[in-house]
C-alpha positions, 0 to 999 in steps of 0.5 A: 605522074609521068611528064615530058621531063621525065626520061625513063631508063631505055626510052632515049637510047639512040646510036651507040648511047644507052641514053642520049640527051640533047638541046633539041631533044630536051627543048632548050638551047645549052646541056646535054648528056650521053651515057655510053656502055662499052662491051670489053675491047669496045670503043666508040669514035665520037666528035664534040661539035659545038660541045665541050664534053666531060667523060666520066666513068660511072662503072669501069675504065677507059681510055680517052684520046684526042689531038694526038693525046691519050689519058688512061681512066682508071674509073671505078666499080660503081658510082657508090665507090667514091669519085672518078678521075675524068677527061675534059674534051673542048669543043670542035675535037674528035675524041675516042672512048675505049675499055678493054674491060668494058664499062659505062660512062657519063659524057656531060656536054654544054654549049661551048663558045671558047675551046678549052684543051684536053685535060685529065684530071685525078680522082684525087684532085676531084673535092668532096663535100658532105652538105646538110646533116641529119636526114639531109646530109649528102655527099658531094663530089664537085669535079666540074663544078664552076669553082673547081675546073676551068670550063666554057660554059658546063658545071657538073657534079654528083651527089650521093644520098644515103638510103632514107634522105633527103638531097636538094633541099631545100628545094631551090632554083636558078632559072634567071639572070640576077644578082642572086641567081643563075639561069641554068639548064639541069639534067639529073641522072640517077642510079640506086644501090641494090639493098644495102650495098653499093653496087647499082641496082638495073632492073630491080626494087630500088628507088627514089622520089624527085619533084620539080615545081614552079612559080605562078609566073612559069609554072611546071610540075613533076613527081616521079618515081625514079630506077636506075638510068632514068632522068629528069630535067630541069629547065626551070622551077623549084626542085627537090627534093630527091628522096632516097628510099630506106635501103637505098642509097641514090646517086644522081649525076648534075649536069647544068649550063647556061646562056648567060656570060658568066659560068656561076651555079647561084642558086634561090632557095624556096623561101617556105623552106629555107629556114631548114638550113637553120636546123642543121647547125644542131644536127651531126653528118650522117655517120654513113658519110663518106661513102668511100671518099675522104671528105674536105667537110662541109 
């Protein structure tokens, strides 16, 4: 069932941006997200505005420039080979993205009241998590999440889901301020592996499932079929799971943020099914995990 909260690959390129996703564009007030190809030789002039923006690269290498600074990305070949490093860019900063062997990159934005510095942070420094076992067993790179970088307002991560599991599940929310839980804004953004093998897959066979749903109170309601470069937001409700079709590995960038003061990712599982975080005590990580990273475990 296609939704307003679905954003399909293509559909929201506007400017130099393969997609560009804003507050306004999404209907609430804090995370955006802009995904920027660059042929070789190519580069982009860009300005955060009331942003503070994490430049990541998704294929590729780039140097990031601003203040006077430049931090050479070595990046990757693929979002299946491992973490990335990245650029921060506080708010109120111009900046330049160039590649001279071209590529494509994730710029993860929020809404930002203080200004950070630029910053550069190694792919060797970014931790990775294996989470779930079994047929939820994912792998997690935490390289801007609020425990892990120093930010204003934005929290970022990526999660790779071998081919025929299931990732955020338990379904879970954060859609309020509580003492258990945070209200967040949540973009997903995916890309699928071709047929066994790590290299992405534009235009092709494979696939996933996401599911968003909600509470009595604030009801919502999203399945979709997702391909490489399409997107689903989450502005409120239950969501996952994110299923990967047997095959298939899937990736999905999350870029979340907030209106409150307090820059946490406090999450509510749906109580008819957060007993399954039980059964993974008996159950072992998914041996295809890591997928090309070392892992800090679970």
């Amino acid at each position: 069932m296609n939704s307003k909260y679905y954003v399909p690959v293509g559909s929201a390129a506007t400017g130099p941006f393969d997609l560009e996703v804003t507050p306004e564009s999404a209907g609430w007030t804090e995370s955006s997200l802009r995904v920027l190809t660059l042929a070789p030789g190519g580069s982009a002039e860009l300005a955060s505005g009331d942003d503070e923006i994490i430049v990541v690269p998704l294929a590729g290498s780039a140097a990031v420039s601003s203040e006077g600074t430049e931090f050479a990305l070595t990046g990757r070949r693929s979002v299946f080979d491992g973490p990335s490093d990245f650029a921060y860019v506080g708010r109120d900063s111009a900046y330049t993205v160039a590649s001279a062997t071209g590529g494509r990159f994730a710029l993860c934005g929020a809404r930002a009241r203080q200004k950070f510095p630029f910053r550069y942070v190694p792919a060797a420094d970014v931790s990775v998590e294996l989470r779930g076992a079994g047929n939820c067993s994912r792998q997690v790179h935490n390289f801007g999440t609020a425990d892990r970088f120093e930010a204003d307002s934005i929290i970022a991560c990526e999660v790779i889901t071998p081919g025929g599991n299931w990732s955020s599940y338990p379904s879970h929310k954060h859609d309020e301020n509580s003492d258990v839980e945070s209200q967040l804004e949540e973009i997903y953004y995916f890309e699928i592996a071709d047929a066994n093998s790590t290299a992405v897959d534009f235009g092709g066979t494979g696939f996933g499932y996401h599911r968003v749903y909600g509470t009595p109170e604030r009801p919502i309601e999203v399945l979709e079929e997702v391909r490489s470069g399409d997107v689903v937001l989450v502005p409120h409700g239950y969501h996952g799971p994110s299923i990967a079709a047997p095959g298939h590995h899937m990736y999905y960038l999350n870029v979340m943020a907030g209106p409150g003061e307090d820059r946490a990712w406090n999450i509510c599982d749906d109580p008819a099914h957060t007993w399954l975080r039980g059964s993974w005590e008996h159950q072992t990580v998914d041996p295809r995990l890591p997928l090309h990273a070392p892992s800090e475990g679970a």
